[in-house]
Backbone atoms as SQL, in Angstrom:
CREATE TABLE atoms (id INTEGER PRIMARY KEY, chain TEXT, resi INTEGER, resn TEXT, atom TEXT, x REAL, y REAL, z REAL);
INSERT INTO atoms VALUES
  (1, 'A', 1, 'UNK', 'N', 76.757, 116.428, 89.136),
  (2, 'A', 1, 'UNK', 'CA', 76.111, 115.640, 90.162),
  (3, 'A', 1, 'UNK', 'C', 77.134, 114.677, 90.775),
  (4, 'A', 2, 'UNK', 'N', 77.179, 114.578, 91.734),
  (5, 'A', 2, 'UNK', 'CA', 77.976, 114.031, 92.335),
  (6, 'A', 2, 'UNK', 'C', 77.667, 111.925, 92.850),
  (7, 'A', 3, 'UNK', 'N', 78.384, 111.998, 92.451),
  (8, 'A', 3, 'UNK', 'CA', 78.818, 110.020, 92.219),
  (9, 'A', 3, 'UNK', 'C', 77.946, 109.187, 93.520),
  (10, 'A', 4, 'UNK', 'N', 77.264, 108.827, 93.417),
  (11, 'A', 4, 'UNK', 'CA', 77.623, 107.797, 94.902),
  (12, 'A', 4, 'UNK', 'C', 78.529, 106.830, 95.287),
  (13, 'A', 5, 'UNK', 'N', 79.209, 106.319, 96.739),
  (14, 'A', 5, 'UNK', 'CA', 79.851, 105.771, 96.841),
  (15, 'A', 5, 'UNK', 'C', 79.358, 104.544, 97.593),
  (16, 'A', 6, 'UNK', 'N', 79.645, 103.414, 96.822),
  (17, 'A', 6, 'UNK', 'CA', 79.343, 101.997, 97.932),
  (18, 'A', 6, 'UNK', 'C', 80.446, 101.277, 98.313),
  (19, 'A', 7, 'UNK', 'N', 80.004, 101.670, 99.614),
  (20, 'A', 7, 'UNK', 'CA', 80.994, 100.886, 101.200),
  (21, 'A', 7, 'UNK', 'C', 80.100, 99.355, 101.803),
  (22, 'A', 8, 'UNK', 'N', 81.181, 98.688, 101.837),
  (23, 'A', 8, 'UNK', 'CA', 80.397, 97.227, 102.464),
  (24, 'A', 8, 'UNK', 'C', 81.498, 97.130, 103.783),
  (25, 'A', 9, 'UNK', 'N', 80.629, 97.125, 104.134),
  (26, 'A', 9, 'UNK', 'CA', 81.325, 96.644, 105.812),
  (27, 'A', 9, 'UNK', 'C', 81.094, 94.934, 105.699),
  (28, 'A', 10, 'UNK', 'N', 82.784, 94.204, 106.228),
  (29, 'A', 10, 'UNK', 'CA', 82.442, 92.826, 105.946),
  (30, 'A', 10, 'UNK', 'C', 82.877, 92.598, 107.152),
  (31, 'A', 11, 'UNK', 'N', 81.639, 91.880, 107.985),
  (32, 'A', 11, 'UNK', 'CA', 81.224, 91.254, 109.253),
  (33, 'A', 11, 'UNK', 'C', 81.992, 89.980, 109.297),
  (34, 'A', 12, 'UNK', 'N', 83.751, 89.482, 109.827),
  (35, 'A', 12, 'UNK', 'CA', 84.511, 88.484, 109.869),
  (36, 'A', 12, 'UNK', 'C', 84.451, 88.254, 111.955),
  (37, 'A', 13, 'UNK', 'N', 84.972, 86.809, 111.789),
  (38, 'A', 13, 'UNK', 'CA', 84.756, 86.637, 113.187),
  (39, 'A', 13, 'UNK', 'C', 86.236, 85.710, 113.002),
  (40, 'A', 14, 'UNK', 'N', 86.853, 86.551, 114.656),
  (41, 'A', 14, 'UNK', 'CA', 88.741, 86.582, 114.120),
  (42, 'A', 14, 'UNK', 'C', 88.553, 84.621, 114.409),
  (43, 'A', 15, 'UNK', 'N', 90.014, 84.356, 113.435),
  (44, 'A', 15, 'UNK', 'CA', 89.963, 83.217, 113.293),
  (45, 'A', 15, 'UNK', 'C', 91.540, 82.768, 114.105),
  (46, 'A', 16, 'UNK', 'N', 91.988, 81.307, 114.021),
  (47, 'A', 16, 'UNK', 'CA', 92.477, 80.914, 114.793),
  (48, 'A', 16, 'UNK', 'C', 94.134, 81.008, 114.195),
  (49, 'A', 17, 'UNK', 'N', 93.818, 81.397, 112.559),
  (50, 'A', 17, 'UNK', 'CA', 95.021, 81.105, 112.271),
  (51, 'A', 17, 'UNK', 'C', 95.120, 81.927, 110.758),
  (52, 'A', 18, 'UNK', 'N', 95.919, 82.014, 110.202),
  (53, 'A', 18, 'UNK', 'CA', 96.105, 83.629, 108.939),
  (54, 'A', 18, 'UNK', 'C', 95.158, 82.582, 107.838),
  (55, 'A', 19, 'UNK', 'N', 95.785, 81.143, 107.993),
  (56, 'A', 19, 'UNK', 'CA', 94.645, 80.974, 106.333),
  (57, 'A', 19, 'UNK', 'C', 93.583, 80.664, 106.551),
  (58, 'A', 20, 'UNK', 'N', 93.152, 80.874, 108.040),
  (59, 'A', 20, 'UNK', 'CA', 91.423, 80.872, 108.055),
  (60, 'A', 20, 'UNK', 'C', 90.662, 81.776, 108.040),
  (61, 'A', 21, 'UNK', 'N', 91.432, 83.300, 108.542),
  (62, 'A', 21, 'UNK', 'CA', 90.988, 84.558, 108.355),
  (63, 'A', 21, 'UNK', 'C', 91.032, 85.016, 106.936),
  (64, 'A', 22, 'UNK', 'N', 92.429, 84.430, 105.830),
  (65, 'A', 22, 'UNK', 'CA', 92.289, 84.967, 104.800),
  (66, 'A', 22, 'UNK', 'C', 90.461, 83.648, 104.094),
  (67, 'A', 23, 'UNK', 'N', 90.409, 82.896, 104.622),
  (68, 'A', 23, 'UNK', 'CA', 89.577, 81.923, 103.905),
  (69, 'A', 23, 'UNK', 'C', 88.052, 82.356, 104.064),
  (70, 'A', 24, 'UNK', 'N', 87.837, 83.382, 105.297),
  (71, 'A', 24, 'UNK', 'CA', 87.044, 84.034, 105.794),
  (72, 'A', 24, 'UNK', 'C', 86.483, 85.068, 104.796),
  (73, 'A', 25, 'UNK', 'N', 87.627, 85.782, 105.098),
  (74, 'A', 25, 'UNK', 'CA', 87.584, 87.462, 104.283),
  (75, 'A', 25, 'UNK', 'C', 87.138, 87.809, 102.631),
  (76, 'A', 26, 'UNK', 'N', 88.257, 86.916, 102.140),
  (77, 'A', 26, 'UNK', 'CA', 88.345, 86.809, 100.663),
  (78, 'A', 26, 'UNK', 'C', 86.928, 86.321, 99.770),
  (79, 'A', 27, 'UNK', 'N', 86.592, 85.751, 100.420),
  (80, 'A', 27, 'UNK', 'CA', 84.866, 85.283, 99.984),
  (81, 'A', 27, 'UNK', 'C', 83.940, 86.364, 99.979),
  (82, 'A', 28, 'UNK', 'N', 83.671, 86.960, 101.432),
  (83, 'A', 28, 'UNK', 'CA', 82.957, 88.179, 101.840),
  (84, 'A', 28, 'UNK', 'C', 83.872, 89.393, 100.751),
  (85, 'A', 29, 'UNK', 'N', 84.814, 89.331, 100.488),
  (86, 'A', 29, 'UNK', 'CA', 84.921, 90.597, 99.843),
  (87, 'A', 29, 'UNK', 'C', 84.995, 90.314, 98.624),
  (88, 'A', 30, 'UNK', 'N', 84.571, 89.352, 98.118),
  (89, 'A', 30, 'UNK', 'CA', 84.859, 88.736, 96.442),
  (90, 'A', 30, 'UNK', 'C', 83.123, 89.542, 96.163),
  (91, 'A', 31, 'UNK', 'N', 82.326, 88.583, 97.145),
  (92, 'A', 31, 'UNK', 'CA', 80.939, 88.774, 97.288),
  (93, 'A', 31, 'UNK', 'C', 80.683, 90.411, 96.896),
  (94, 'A', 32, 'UNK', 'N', 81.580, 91.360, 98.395),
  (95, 'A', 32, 'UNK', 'CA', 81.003, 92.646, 98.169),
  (96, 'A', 32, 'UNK', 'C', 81.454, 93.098, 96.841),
  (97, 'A', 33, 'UNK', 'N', 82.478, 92.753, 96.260),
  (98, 'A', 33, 'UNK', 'CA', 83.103, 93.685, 94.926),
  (99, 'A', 33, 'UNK', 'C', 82.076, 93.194, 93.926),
  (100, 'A', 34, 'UNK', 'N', 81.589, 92.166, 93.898),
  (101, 'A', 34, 'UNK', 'CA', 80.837, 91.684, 92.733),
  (102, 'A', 34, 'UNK', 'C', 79.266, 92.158, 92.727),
  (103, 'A', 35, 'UNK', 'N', 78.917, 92.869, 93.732),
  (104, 'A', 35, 'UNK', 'CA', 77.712, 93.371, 93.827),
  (105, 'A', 35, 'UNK', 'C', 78.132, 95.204, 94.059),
  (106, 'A', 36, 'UNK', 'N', 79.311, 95.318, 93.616),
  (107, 'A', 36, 'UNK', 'CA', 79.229, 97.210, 93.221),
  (108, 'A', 36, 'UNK', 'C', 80.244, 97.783, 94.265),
  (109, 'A', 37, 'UNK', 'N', 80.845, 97.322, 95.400),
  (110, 'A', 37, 'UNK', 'CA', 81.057, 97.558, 96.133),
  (111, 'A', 37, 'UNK', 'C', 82.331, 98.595, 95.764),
  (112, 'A', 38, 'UNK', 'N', 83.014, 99.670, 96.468),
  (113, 'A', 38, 'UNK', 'CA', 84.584, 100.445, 95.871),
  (114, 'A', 38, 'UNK', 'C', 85.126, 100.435, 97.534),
  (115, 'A', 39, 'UNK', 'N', 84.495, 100.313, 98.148),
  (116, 'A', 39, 'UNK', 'CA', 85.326, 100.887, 99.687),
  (117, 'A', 39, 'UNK', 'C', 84.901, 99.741, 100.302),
  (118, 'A', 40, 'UNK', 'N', 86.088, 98.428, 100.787),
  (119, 'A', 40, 'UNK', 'CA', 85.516, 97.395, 101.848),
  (120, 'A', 40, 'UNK', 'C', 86.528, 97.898, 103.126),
  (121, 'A', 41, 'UNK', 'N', 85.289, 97.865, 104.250),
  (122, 'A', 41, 'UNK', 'CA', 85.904, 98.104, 105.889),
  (123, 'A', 41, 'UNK', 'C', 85.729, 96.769, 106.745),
  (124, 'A', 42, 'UNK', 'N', 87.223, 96.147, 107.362),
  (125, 'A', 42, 'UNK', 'CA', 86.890, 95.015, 107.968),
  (126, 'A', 42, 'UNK', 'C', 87.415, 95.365, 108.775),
  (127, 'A', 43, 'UNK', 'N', 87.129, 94.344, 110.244),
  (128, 'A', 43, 'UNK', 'CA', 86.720, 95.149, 111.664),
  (129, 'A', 43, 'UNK', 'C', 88.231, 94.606, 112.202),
  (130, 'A', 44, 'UNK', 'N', 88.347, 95.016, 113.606),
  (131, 'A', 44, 'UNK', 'CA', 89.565, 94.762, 113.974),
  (132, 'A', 44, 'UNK', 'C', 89.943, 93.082, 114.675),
  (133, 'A', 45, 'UNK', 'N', 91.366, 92.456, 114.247),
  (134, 'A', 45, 'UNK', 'CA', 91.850, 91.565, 114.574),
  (135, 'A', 45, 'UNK', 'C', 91.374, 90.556, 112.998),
  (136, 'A', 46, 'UNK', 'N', 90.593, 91.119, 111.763),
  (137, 'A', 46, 'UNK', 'CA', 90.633, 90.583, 111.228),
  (138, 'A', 46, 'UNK', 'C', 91.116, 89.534, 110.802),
  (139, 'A', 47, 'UNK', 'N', 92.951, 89.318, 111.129),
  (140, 'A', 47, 'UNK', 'CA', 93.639, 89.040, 110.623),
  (141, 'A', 47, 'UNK', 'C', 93.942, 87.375, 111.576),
  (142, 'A', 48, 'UNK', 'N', 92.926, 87.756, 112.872),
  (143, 'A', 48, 'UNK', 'CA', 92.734, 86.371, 113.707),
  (144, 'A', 48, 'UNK', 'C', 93.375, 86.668, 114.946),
  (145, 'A', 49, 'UNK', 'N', 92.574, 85.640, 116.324),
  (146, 'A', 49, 'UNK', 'CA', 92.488, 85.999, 117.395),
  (147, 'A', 49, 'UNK', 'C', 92.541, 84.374, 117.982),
  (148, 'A', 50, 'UNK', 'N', 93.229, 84.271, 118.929),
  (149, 'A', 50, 'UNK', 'CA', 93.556, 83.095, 119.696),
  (150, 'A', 50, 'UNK', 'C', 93.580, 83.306, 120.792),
  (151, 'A', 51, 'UNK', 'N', 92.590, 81.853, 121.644),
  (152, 'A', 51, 'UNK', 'CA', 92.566, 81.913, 123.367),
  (153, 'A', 51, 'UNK', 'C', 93.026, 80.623, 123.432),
  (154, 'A', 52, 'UNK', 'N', 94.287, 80.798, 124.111),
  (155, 'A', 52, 'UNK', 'CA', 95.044, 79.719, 124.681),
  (156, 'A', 52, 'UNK', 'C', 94.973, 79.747, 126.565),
  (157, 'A', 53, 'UNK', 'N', 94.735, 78.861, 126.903),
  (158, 'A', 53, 'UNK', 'CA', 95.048, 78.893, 128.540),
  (159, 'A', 53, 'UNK', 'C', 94.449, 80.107, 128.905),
  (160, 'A', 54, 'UNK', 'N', 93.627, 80.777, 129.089),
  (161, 'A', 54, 'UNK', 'CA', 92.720, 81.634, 129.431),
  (162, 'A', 54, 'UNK', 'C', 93.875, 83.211, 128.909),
  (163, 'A', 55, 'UNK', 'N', 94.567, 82.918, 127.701),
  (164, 'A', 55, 'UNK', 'CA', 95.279, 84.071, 127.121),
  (165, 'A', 55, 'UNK', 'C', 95.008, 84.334, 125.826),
  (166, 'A', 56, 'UNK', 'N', 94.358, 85.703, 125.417),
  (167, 'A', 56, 'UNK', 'CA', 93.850, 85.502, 124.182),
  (168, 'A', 56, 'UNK', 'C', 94.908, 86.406, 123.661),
  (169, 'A', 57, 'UNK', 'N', 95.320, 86.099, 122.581),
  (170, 'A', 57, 'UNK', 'CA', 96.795, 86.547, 121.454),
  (171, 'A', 57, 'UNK', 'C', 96.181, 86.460, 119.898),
  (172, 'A', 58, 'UNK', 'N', 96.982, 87.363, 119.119),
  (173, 'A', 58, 'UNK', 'CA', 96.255, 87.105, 118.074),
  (174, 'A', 58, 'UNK', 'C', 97.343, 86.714, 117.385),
  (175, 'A', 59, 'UNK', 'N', 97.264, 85.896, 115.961),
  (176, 'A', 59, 'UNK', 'CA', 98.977, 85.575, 115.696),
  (177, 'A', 59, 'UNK', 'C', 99.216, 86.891, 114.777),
  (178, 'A', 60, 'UNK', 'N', 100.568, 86.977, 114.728),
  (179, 'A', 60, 'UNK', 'CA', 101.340, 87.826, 114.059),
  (180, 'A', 60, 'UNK', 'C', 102.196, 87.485, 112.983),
  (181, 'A', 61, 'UNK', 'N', 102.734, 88.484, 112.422),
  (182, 'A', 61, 'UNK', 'CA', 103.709, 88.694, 111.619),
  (183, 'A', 61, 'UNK', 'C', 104.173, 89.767, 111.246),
  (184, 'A', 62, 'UNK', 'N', 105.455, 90.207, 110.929),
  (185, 'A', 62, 'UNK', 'CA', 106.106, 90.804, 110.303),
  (186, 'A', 62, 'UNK', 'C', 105.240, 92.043, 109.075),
  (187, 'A', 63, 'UNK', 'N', 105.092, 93.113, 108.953),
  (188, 'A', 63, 'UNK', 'CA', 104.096, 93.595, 108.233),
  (189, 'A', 63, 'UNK', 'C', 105.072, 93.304, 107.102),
  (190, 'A', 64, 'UNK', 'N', 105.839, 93.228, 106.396),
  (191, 'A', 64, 'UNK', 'CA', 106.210, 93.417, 105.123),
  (192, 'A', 64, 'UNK', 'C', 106.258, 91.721, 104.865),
  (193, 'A', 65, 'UNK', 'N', 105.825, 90.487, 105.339),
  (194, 'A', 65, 'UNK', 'CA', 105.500, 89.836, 104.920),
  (195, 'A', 65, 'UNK', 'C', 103.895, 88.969, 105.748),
  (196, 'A', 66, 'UNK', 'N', 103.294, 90.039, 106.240),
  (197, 'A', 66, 'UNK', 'CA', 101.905, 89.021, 106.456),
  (198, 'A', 66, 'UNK', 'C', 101.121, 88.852, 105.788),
  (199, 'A', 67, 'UNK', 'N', 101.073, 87.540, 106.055),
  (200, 'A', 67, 'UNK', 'CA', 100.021, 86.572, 104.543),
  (201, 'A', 67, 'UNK', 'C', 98.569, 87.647, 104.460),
  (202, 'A', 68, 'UNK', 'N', 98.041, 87.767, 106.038),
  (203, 'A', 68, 'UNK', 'CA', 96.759, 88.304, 106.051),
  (204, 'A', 68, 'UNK', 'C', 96.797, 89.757, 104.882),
  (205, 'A', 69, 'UNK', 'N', 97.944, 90.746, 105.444),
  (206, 'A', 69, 'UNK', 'CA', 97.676, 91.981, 104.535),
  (207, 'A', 69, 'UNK', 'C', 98.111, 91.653, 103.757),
  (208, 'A', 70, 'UNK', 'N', 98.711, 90.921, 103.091),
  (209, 'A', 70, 'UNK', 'CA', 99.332, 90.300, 101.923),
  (210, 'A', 70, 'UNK', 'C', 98.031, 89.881, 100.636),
  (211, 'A', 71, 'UNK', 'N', 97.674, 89.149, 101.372),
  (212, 'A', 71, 'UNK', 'CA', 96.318, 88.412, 100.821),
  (213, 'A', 71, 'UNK', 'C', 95.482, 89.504, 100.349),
  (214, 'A', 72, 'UNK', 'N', 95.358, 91.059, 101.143),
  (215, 'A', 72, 'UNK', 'CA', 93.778, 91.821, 100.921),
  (216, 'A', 72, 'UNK', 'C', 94.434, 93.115, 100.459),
  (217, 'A', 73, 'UNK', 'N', 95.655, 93.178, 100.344),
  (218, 'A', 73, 'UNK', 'CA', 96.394, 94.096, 99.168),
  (219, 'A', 73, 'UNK', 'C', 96.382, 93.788, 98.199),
  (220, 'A', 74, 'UNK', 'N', 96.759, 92.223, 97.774),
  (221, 'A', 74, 'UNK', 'CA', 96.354, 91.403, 96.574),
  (222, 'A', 74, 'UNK', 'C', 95.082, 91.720, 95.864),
  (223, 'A', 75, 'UNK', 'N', 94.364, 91.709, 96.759),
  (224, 'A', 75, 'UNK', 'CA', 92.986, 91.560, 96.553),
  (225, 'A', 75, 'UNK', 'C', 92.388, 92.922, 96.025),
  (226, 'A', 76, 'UNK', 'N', 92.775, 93.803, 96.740),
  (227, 'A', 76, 'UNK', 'CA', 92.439, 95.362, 96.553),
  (228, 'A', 76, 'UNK', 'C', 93.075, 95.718, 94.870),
  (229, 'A', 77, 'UNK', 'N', 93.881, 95.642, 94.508),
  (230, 'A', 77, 'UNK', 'CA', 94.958, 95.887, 93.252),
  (231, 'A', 77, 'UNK', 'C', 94.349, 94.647, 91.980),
  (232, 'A', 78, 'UNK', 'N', 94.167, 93.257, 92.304),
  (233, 'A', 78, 'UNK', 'CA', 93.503, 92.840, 91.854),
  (234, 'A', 78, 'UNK', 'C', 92.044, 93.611, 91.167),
  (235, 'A', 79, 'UNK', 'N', 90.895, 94.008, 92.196),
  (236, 'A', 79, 'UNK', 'CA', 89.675, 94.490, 91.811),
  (237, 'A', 79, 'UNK', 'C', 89.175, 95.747, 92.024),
  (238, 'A', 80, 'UNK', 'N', 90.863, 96.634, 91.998),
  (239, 'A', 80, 'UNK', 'CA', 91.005, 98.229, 91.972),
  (240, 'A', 80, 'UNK', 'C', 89.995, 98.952, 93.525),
  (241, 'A', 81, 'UNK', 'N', 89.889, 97.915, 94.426),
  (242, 'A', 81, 'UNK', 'CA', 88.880, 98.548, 95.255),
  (243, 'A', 81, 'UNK', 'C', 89.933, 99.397, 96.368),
  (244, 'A', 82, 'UNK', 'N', 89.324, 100.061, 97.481),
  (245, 'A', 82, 'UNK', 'CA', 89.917, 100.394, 98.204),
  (246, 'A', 82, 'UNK', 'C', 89.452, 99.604, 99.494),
  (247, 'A', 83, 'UNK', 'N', 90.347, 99.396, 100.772),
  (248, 'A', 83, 'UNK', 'CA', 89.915, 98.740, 101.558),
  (249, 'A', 83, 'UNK', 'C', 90.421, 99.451, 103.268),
  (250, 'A', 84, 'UNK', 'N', 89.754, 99.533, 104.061),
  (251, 'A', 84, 'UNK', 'CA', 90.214, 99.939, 105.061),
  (252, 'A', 84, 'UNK', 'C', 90.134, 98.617, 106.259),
  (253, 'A', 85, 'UNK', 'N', 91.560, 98.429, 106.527),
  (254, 'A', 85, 'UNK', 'CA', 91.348, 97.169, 107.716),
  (255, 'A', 85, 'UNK', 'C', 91.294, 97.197, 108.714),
  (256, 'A', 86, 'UNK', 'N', 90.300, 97.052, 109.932),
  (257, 'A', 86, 'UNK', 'CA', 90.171, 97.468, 110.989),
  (258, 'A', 86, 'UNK', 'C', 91.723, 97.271, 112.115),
  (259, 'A', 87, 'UNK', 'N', 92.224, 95.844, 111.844),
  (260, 'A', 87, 'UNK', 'CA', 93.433, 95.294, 112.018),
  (261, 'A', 87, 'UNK', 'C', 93.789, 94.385, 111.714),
  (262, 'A', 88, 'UNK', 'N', 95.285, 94.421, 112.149),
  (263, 'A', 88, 'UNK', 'CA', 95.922, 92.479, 111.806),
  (264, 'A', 88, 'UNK', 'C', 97.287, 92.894, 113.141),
  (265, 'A', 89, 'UNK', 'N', 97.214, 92.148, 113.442),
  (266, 'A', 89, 'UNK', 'CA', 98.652, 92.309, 114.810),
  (267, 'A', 89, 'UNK', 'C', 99.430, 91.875, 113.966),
  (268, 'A', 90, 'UNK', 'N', 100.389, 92.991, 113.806),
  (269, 'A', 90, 'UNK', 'CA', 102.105, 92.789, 113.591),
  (270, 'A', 90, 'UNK', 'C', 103.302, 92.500, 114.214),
  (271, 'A', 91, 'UNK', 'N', 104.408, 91.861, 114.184),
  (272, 'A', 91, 'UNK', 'CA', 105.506, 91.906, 115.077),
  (273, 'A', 91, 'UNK', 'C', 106.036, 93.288, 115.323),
  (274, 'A', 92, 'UNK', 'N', 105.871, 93.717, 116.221),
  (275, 'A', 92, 'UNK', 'CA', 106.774, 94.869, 116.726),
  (276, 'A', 92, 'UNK', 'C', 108.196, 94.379, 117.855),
  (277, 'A', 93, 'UNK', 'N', 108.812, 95.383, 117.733),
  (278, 'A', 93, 'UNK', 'CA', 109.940, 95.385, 118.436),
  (279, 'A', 93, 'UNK', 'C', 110.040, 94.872, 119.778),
  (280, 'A', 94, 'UNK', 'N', 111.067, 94.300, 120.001),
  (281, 'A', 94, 'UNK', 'CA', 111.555, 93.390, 121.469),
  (282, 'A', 94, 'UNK', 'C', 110.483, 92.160, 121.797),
  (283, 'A', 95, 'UNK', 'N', 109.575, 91.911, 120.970),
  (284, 'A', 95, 'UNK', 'CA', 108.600, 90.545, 120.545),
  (285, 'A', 95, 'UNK', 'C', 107.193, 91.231, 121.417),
  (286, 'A', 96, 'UNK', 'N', 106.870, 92.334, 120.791),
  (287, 'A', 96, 'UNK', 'CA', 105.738, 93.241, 121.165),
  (288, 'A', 96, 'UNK', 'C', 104.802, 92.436, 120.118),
  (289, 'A', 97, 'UNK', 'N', 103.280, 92.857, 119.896),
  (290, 'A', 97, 'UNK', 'CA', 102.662, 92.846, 119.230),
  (291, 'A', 97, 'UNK', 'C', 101.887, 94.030, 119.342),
  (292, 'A', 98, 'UNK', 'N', 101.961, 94.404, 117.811),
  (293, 'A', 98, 'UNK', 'CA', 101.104, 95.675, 117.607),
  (294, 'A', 98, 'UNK', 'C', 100.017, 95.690, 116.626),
  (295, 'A', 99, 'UNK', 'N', 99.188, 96.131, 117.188),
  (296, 'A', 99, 'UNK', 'CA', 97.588, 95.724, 116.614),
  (297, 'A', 99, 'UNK', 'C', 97.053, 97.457, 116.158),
  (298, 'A', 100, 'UNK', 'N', 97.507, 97.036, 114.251),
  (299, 'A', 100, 'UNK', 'CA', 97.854, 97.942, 113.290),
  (300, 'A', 100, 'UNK', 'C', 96.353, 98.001, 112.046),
  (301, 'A', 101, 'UNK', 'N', 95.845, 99.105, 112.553),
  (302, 'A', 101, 'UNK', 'CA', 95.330, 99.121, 111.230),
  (303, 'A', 101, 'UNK', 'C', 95.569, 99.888, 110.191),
  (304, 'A', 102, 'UNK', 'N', 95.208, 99.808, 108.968),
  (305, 'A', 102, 'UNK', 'CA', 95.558, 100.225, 107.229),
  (306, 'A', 102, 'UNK', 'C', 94.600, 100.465, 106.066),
  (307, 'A', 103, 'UNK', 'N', 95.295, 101.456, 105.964),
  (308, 'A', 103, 'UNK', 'CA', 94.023, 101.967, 104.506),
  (309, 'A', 103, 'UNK', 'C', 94.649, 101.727, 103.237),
  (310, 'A', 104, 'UNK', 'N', 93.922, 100.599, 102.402),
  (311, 'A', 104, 'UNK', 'CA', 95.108, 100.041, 101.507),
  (312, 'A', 104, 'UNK', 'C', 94.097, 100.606, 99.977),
  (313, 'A', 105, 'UNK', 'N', 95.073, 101.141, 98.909),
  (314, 'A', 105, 'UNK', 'CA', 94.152, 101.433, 97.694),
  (315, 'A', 105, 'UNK', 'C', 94.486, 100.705, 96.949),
  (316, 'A', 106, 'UNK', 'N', 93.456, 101.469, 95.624),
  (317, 'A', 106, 'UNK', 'CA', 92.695, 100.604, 94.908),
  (318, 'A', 106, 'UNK', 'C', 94.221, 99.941, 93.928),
  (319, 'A', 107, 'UNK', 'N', 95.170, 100.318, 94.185),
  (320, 'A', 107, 'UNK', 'CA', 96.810, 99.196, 93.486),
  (321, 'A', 107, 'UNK', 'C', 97.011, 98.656, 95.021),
  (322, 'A', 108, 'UNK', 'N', 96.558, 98.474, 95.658),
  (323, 'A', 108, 'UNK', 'CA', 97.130, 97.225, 96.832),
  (324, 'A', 108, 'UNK', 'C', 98.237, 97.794, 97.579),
  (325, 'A', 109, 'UNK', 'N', 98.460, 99.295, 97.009),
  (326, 'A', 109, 'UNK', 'CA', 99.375, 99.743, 98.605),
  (327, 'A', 109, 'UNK', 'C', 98.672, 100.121, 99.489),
  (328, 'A', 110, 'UNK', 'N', 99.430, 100.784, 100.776),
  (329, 'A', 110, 'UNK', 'CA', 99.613, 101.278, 101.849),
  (330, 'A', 110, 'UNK', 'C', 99.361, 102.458, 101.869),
  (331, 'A', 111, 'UNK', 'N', 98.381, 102.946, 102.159),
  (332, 'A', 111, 'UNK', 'CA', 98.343, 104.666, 101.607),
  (333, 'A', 111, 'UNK', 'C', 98.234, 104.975, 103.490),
  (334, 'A', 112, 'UNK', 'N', 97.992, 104.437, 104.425),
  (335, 'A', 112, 'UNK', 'CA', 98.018, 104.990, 106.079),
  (336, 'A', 112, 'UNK', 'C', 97.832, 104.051, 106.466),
  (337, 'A', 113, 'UNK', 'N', 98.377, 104.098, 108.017),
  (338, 'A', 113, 'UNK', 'CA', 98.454, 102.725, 108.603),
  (339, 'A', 113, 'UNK', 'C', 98.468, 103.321, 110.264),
  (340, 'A', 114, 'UNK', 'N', 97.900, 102.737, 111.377),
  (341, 'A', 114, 'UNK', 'CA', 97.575, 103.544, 112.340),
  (342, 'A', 114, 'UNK', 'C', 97.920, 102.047, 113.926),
  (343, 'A', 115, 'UNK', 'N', 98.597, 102.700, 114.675),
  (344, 'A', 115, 'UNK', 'CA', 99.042, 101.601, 115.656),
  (345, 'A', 115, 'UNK', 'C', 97.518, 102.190, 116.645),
  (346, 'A', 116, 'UNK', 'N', 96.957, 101.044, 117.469),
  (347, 'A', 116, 'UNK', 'CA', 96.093, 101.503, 117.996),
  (348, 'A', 116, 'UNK', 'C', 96.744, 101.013, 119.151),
  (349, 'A', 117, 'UNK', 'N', 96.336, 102.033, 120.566),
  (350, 'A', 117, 'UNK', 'CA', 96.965, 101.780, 121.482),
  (351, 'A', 117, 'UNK', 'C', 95.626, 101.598, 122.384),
  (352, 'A', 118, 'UNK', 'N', 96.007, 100.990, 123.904),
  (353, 'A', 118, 'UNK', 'CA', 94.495, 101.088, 124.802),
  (354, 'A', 118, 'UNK', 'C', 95.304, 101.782, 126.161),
  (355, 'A', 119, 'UNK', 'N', 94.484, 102.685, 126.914),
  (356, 'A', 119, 'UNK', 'CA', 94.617, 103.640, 127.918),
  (357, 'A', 119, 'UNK', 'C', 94.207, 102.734, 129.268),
  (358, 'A', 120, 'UNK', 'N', 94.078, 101.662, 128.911),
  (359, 'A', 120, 'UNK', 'CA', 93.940, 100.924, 129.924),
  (360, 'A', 120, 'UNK', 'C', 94.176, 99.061, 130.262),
  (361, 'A', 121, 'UNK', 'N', 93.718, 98.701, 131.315),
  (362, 'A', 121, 'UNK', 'CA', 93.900, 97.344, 131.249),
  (363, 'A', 121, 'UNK', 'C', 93.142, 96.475, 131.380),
  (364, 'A', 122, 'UNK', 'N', 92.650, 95.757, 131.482),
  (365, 'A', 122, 'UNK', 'CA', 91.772, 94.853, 131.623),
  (366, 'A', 122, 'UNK', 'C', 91.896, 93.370, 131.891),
  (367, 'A', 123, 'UNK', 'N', 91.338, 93.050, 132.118),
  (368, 'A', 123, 'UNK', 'CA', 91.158, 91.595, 132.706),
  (369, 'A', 123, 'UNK', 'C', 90.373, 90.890, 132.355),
  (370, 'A', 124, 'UNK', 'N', 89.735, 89.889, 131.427),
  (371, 'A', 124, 'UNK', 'CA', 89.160, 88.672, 131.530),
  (372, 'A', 124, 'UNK', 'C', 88.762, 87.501, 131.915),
  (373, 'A', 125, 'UNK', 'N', 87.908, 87.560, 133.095),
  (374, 'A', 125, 'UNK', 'CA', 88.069, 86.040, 133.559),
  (375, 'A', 125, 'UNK', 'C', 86.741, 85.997, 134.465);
């Protein structure tokens, strides 16, 4: 007979800065692991979203040291879960930002990681 699997989708609203998104997240997913949870999916920009001067940016970092995936790899390896992150913007090349998501297992690596691109442009205002 085959296993069931419980997935918690954790509903974060991007924050202004990495230790408010990790201050966000880490609660909601402490929550889902402690009620059964093996697969947490968090949505994109997780990692936090900023509107400055009618410019919204999300902050970045470096993937081999951002606090945000830093923090929920920890976290994953910590409580053996697996986690899929919708995103976190990374530094990319020539001071790009690339808005990366990752499927991290249950030891806190990197098992896929996916650049999402948009086919278009848009405007806000």
């Amino acid at each position: 007979m085959a296993r069931p699997l419980t997935i918690a989708c954790l509903q974060t609203t991007p924050m202004p800065d990495f230790g408010s998104a990790i201050g966000v997240a880490l609660p909601l997913a402490r929550r889902a692991a402690g009620e059964g949870a093996q697969l947490l999916c968090l949505p994109e920009y997780c990692g936090g979203l900023v509107s400055r001067d009618g410019v919204i940016r999300p902050p970045s970092a470096p993937e081999d040291s951002h606090p945000v995936l830093d923090a929920l790899r920890g976290f994953a390896a910590e409580t053996k879960i697996w986690m899929q992150i919708g995103s976190v913007a990374v530094d990319g090349p020539d001071s790009t930002i690339i808005n990366r998501g990752y499927m991290i297992d249950a030891d806190g690596e990197i098992r896929a990681r996916y650049d999402k691109i948009h086919m278009f442009d848009i405007q806000l205002s």
